[in-house]
C-alpha positions in Angstrom: 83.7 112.8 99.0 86.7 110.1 99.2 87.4 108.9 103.0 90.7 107.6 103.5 91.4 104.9 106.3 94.4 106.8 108.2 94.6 105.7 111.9 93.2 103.4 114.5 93.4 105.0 117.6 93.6 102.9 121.3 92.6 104.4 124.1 95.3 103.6 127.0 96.7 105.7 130.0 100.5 105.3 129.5 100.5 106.1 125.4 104.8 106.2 125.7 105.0 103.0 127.7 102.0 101.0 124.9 103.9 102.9 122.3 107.3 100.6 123.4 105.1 97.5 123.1 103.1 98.7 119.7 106.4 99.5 118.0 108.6 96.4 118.4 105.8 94.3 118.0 104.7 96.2 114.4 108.7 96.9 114.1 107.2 100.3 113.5 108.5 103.5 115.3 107.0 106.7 116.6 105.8 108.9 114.1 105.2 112.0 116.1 103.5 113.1 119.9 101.2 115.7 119.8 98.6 116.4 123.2 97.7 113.5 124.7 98.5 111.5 121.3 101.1 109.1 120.4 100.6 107.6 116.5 103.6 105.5 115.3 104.4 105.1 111.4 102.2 102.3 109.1 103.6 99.1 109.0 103.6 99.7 105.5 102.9 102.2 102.8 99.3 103.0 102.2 98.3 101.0 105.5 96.8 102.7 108.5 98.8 103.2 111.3 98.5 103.1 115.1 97.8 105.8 117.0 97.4 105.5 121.1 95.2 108.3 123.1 95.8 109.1 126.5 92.4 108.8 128.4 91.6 109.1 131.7 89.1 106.9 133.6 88.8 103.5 133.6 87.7 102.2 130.1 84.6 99.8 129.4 85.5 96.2 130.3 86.1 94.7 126.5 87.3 96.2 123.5 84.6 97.2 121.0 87.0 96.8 118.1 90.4 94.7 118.1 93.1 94.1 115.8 93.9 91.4 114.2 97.8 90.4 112.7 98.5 87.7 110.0 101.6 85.8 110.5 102.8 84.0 107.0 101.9 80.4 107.8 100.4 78.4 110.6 104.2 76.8 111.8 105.1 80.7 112.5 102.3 81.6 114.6 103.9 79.9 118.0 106.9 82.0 117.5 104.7 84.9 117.1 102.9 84.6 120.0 106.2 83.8 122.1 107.7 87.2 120.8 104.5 89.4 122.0 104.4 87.4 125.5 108.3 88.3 125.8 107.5 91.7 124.7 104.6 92.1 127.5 101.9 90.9 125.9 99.5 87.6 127.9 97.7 85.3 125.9 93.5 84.9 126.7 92.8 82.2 124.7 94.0 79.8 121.6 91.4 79.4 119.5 91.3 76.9 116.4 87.9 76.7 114.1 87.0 74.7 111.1 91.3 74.4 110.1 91.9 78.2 111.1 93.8 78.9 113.8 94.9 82.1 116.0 95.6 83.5 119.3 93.8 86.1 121.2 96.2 88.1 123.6 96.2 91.2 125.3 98.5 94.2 125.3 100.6 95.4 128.2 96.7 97.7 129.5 94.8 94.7 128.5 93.5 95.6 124.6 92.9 92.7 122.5 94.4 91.7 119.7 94.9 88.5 117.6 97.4 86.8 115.9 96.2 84.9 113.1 97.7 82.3 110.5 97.5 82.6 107.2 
């Protein structure tokens, strides 16, 4: 049997308001709504896309899984974070390690991501 990698799905209580955030960050839009799911298109052919769950309860206290997105070069990642801070996202943390750098940051509900340079 052949699995294909389709989604990642984020557990979140407003999945139309974290879909705003998702989709001009990505510069994705909304692929479709269906129940308590909102899953926006792939950021590019063949790659998985987004899809955000409406839960409801509070959620454990740190993501299990996170994302991470490449910007092209190490002089593009301060613009990078600047854009998801303006778009509601808060930085945690910059993090450099043996000549690799990235910053962790957290979306509008508080799910992790980073944004890494290449």
């Amino acid at each position: 049997m052949q699995l294909r990698w389709d989604a990642v799905t984020v557990d979140c209580a407003d999945p139309g308001a974290l879909a705003e955030f998702w989709c001009a960050l990505l510069g994705v839009e909304v692929r479709g709504r269906w129940e308590q799911y909102v899953g926006l298109t792939p950021a590019s052919p063949g790659s998985p896309r987004l899809v955000l769950q409406k839960v409801d309860g509070p959620r454990p206290g740190r993501n299990s899984i996170h994302l991470d997105l490449h910007v092209p070069a190490v002089a593009e990642l301060p613009a990078a974070v600047e854009r998801a801070v303006a778009l509601g996202a808060t930085v945690v943390r910059e993090v450099e390690q043996e000549g690799q750098r990235w910053s962790v940051l957290a979306d509008p509900e508080g799910n992790v991501f980073c944004l890494v340079a290449d």
